[in-house]
C-alpha positions in Angstrom: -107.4 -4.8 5.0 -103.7 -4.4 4.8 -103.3 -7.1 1.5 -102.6 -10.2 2.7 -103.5 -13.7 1.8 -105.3 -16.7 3.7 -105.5 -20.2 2.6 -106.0 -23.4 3.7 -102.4 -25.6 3.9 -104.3 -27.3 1.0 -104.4 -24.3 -0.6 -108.3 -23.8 -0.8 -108.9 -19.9 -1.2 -112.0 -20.1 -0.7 -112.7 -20.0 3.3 -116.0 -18.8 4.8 -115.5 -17.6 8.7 -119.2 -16.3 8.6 -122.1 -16.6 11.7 -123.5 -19.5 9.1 -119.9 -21.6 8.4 -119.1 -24.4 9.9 -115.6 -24.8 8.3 -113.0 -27.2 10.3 -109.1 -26.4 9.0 -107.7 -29.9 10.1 -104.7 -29.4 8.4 -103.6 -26.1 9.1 -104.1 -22.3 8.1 -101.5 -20.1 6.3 -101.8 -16.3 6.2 -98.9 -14.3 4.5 -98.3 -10.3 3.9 -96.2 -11.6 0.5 -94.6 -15.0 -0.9 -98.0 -16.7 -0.4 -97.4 -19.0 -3.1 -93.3 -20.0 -1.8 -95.1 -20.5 1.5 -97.6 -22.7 0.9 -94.9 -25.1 -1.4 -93.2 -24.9 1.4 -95.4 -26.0 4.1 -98.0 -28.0 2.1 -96.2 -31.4 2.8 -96.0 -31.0 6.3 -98.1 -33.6 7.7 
């Protein structure tokens, strides 16, 4: 792990890529190595 962050563009933390997930991102994925939270303001409102 080298400490960075993944979210949903929604800003759900809490995502679940395992063999038993069925998780759908419609609206986007944001990973970050710092500034997570300026990011996600940032890019949140994009539709």
């Amino acid at each position: 792990s080298m400490g960075g962050l993944v979210t949903s563009l929604a800003g759900d933390a809490n995502l679940d890529f395992g063999p038993t997930g069925s998780m759908v991102l419609d609206k986007g994925l944001l990973t970050t190595m710092r500034n997570h939270q300026w990011y996600l303001d940032k890019f949140r409102h994009i539709q």
